[in-house]
N, C-alpha and C positions, 0 to 999 in steps of 0.2 A: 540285095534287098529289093521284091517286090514294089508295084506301087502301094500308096497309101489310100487311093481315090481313083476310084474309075467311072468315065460320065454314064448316065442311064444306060445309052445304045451298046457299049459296051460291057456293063452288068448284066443287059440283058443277051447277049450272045454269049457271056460266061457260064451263066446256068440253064441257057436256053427256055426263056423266059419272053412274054411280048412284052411292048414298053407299059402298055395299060395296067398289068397285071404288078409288075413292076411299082409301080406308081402308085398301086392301091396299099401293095405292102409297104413303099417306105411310110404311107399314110397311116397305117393301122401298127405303125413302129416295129416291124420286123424285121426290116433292115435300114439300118445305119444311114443317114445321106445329110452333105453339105450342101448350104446356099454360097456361091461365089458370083456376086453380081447374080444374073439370069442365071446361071450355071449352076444344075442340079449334080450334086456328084455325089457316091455310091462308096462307102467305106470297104473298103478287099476287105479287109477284118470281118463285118456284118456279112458278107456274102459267104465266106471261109465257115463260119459258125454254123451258119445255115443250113449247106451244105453237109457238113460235116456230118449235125447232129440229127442228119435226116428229119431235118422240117419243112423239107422244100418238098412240093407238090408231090 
């Protein structure tokens, strides 16, 4: 099993994305992301969907 959460810099080397752009989507709810303490993290699931159903840039 995959992770469940991966932090922003990481999400964004995933789909090859910048953090800025990143940050606007999980704002505009396109992708998935947790508050832990400071800690922004990125749901594998929201990014896989994404991905997937060809919604990404």
């Amino acid at each position: 099993m995959g992770c469940a959460c991966m932090s922003v810099d990481d999400a964004c080397r995933y789909i090859g994305l910048k953090r800025t752009k990143m940050y606007q989507m999980i704002k505009n709810g396109e992708v998935r992301a947790i508050k832990l303490g400071r800690r922004t993290l990125v749901t594998t699931a929201s990014l896989n969907d994404l991905v997937l159903c060809g919604e990404a840039l």
